[in-house]
C-alpha positions as CSV (number, residue, x, y, z in Angstrom):
1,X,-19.3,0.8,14.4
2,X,-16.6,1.2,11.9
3,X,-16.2,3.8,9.1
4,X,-15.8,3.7,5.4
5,X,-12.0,3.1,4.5
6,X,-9.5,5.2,4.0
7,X,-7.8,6.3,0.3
8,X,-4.8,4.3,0.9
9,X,-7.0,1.0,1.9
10,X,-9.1,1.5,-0.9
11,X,-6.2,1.6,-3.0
12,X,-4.7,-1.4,-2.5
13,X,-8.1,-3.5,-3.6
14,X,-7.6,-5.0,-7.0
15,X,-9.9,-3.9,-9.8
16,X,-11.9,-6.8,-10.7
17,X,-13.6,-7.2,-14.0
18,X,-17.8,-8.0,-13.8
19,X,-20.9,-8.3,-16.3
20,X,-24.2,-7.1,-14.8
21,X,-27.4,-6.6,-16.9
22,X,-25.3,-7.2,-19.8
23,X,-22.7,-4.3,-18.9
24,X,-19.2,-4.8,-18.6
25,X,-17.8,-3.4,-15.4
26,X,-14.9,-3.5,-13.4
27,X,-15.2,-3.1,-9.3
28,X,-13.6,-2.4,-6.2
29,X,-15.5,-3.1,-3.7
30,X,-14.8,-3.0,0.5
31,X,-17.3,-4.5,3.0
32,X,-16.6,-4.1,7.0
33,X,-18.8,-5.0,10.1
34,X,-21.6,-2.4,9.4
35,X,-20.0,-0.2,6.3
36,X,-19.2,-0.4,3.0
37,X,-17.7,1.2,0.0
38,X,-17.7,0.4,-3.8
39,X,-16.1,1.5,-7.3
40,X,-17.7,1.0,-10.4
41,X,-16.8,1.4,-13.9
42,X,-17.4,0.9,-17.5
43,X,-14.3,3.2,-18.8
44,X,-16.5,6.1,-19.8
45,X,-17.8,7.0,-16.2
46,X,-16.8,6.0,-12.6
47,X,-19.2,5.8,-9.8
48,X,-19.0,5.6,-6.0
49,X,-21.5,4.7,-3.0
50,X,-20.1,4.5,0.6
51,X,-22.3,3.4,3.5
52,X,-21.9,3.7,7.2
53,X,-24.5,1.9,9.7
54,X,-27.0,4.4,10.3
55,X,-27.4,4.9,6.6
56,X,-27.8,0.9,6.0
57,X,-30.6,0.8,8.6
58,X,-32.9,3.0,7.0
59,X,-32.2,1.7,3.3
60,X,-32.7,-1.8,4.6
61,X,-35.9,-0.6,6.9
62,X,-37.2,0.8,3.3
63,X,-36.6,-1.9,1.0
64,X,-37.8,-4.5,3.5
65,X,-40.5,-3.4,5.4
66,X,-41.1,-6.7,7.6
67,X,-37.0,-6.9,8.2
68,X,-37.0,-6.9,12.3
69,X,-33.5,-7.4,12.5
70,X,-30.3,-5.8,14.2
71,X,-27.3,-3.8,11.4
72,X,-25.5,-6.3,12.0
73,X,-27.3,-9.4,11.5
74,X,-28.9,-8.3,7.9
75,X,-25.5,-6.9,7.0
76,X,-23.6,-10.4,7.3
77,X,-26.1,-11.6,4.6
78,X,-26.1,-8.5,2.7
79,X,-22.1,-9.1,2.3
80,X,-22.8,-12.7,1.7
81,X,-24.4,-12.4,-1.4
82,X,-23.1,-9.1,-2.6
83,X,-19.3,-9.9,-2.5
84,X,-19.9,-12.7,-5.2
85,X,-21.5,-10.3,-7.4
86,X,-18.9,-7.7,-7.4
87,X,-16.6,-9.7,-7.9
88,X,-17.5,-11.7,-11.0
89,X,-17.7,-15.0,-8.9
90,X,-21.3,-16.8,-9.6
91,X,-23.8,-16.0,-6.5
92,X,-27.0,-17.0,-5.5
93,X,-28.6,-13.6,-5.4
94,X,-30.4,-11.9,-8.3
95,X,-28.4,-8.2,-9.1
96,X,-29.8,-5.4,-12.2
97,X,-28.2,-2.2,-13.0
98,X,-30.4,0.7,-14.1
99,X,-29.1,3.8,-16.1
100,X,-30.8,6.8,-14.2
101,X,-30.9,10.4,-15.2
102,X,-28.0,12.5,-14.5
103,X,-25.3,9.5,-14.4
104,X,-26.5,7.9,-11.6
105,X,-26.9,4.0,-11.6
106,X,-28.2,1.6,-9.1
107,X,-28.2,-1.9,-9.0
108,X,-30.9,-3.9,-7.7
109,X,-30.0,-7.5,-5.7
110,X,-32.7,-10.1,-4.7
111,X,-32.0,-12.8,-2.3
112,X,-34.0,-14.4,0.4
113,X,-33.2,-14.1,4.6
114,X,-34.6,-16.2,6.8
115,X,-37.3,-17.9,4.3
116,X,-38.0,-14.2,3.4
117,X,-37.5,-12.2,0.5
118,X,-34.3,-9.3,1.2
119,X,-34.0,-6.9,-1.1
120,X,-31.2,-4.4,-1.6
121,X,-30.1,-1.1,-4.1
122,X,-26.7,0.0,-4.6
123,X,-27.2,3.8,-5.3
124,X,-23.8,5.0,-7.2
125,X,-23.1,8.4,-8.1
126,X,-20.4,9.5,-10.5
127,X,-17.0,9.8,-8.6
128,X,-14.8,13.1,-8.1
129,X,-11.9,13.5,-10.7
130,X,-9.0,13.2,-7.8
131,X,-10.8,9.9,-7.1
132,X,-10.8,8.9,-10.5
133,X,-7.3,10.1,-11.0
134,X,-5.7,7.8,-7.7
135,X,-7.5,5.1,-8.2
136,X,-7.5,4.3,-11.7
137,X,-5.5,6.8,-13.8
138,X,-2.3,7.4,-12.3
139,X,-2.0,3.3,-11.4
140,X,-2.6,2.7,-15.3
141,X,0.0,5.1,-16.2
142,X,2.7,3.7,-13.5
143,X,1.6,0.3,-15.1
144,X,2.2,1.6,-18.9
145,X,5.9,3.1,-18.2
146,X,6.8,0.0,-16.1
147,X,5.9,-2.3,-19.2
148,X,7.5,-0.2,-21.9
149,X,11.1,0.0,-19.9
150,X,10.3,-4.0,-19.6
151,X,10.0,-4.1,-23.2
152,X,13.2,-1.9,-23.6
153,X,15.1,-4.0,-22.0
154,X,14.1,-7.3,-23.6
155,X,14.4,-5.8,-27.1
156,X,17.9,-5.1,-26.0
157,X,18.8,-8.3,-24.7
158,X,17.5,-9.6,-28.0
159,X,20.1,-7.9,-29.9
160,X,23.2,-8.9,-27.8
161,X,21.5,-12.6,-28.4
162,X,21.6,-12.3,-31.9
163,X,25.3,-10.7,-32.1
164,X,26.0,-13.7,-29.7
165,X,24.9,-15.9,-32.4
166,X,26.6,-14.8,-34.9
167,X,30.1,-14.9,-33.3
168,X,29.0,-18.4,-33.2
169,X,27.9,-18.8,-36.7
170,X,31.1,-16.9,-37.8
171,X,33.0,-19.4,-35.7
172,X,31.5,-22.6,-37.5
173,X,28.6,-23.1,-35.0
174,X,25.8,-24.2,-37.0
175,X,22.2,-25.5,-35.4
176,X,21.7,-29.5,-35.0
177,X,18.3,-28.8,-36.0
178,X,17.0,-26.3,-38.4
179,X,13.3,-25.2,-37.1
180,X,15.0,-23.5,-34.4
181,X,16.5,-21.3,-36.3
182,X,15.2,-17.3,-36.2
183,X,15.7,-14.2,-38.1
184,X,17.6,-11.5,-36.4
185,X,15.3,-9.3,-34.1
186,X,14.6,-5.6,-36.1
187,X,12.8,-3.8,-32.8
188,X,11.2,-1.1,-35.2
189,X,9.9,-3.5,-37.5
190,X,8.4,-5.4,-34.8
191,X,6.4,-2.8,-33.3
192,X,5.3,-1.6,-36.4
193,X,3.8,-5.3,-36.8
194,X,2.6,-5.7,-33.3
195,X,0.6,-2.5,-33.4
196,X,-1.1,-3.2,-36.7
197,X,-2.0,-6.4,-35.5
198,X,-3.0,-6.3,-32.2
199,X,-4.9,-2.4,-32.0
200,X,-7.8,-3.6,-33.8
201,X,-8.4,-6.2,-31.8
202,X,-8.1,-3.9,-28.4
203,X,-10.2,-1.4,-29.9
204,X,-12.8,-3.8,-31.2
205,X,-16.3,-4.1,-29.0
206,X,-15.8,-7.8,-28.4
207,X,-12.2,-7.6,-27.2
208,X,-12.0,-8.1,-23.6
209,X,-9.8,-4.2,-23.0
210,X,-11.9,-4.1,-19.3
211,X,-10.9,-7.6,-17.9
212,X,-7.9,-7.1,-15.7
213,X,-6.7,-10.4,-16.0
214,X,-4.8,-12.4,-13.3
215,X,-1.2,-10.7,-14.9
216,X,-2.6,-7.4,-14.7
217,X,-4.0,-7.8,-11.3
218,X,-0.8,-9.0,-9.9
219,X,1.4,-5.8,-11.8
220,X,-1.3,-3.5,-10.1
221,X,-1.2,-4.9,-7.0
222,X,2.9,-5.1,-7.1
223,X,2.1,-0.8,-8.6
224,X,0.4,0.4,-5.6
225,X,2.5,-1.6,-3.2
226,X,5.4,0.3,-4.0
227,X,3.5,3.5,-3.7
228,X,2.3,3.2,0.2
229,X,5.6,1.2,0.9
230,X,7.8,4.3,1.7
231,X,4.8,6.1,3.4
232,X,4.6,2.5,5.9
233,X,8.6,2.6,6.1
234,X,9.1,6.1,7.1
235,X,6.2,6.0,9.7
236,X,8.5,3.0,11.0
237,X,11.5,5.1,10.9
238,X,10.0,7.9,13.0
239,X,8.9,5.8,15.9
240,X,12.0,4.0,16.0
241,X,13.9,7.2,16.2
242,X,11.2,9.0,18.9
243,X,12.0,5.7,20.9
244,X,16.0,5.9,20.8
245,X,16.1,10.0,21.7
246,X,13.8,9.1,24.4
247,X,16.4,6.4,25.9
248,X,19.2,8.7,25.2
249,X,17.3,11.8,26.5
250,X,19.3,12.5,30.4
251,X,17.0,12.0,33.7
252,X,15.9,15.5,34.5
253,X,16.1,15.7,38.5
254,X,14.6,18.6,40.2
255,X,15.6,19.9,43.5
256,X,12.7,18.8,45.3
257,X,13.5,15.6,44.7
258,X,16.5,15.6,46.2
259,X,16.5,15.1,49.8
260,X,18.5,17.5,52.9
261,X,22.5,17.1,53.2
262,X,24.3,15.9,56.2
263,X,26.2,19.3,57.3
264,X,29.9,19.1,57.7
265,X,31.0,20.1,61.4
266,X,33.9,22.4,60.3
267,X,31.3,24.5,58.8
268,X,29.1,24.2,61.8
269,X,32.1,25.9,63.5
270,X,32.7,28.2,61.0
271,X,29.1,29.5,61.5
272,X,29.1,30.2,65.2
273,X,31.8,32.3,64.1
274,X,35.4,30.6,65.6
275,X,37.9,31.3,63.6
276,X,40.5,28.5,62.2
277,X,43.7,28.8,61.1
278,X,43.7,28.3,56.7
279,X,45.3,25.2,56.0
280,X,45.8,23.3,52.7
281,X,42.5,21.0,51.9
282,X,43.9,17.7,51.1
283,X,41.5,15.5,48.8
284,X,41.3,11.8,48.5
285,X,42.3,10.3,45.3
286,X,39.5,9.3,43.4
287,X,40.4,5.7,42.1
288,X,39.5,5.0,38.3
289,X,39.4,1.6,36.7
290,X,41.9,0.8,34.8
291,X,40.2,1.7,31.0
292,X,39.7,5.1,32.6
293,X,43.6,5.5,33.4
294,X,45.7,7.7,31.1
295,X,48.9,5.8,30.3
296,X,51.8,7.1,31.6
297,X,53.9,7.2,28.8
298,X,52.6,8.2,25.8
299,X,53.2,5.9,23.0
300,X,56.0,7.2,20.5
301,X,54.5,7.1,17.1
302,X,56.4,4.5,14.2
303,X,57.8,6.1,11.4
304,X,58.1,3.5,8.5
305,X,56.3,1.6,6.3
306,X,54.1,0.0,8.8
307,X,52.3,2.3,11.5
């Protein structure tokens, strides 16, 4: 049985733009082995349903009343016919989205199971502001910045070309044909231009403002890669360095696991008490290889202009 994903999974899924019952919606939408979770909105509300097994079982046992079947094996067809649907690809079930009274929706989907007729309702209920805000908001924001710096820069580059061609027109250069030529880029005239041309047409009920288009999908997708990167990156990090304190972390070696010590006869005749005459200890030299050996000399330092 697996659980409803987590923030961060859910926010890697690409929005993904749908029309149901004649409304305009974009999705997310997340389907395991026996759970699911899905996103919903039409830019004036968002909704949310998530669903774990035991809470499929009994919607499915209500909506179908002659469904003798295990979670599992209705829930393969219910993601079947559902993913097509939120997702704005053409499936073979019937879906319906109902308005209901205080901001709810549902969304109704027909399809048949076994020569039988499986029914299903999506219950969505509108979704917490902090949901709203990491899923949607702050993503469109990261987007806007990212694509005004691009602009920036390309209005930039557009004035060193157009200083580059004139050091060539002031040098004799002159164009082999003449419908290549351009006027020289004026970056607040052109936004002034762009914006009165191309609001209206946003802001217009037939303009297509909710379709995240295969551009758009790819700069969110690249947006909220970058935002669980460092989190996936520094999780990495921490193991890695766990693992090499580990390795140079010194063997701990209790006494009890070391085992009795051969005594030395001089002190077995030093403890029955005869006494010996004190004498010098001599002690073997310890041979060292020959990286461990200090030099005999030390090395006089060069004075110079090479040392």
């Amino acid at each position: 049985m697996d659980a409803c994903p987590s923030e961060d999974v859910l926010f890697q899924l690409p929005w993904l733009p749908v029309s149901i019952s004649g409304c305009r919606l974009l999705t997310k939408s997340w389907f395991g082995e026996t759970a699911y979770r899905i996103l919903l909105t039409d830019m004036q509300c968002v909704w949310e349903e998530r669903m774990d097994a035991a809470d499929i079982q009994s919607r499915a046992q209500e909506l179908n009343r002659r469904l003798r079947a295990s979670v599992k094996a209705f829930f393969s067809h219910l993601c079947e016919v559902a993913r097509p649907c939120l997702s704005g690809g053409d499936g073979q079930a019937q879906i319906s989205l109902t308005r209901q009274e205080g901001g709810n929706i549902s969304m109704r989907l027909k399809s048949e199971l076994a020569g039988l007729p499986f029914y299903w309702e999506f219950h969505c209920s509108p979704a917490p502001v902090a949901l709203v805000c990491a899923q949607l908001l702050r993503p469109l924001l990261v987007m806007s910045c990212l694509l005004q710096q691009q602009v920036e820069q390309l209005g930039g580059l557009l004035v060193r070309k157009d200083e580059e061609i004139q050091d060539y027109r002031e040098n004799g250069a002159t164009l082999s044909r003449e419908r290549l030529q351009t006027s020289a880029f004026q970056e607040q005239t052109y936004r002034e231009d762009f914006m009165a041309k191309t609001l209206p047409l946003l802001w217009s009920e037939h303009s297509d403002a909710l379709g995240f288009n295969p551009g758009l999908q790819q700069l969110y997708a690249a947006t909220v890669a970058h935002r669980t990167a460092p989190k996936r990156k520094l999780s990495e990090e921490l193991s890695v360095g766990e693992d090499q304190d580990s390795a140079r972390e010194p063997a701990i070696v209790s006494s009890s696991d070391v085992g009795p010590v051969d005594s030395d006869p001089a002190d077995d005749r030093n403890q029955n008490g005869r006494a010996e005459t004190s004498r010098p200890t001599t002690q073997q030299p310890i041979k060292s290889s020959p990286a461990e050996r200090p030099s005999a000399k030390p090395k006089k330092k060069k004075v110079g202009l090479f040392r």
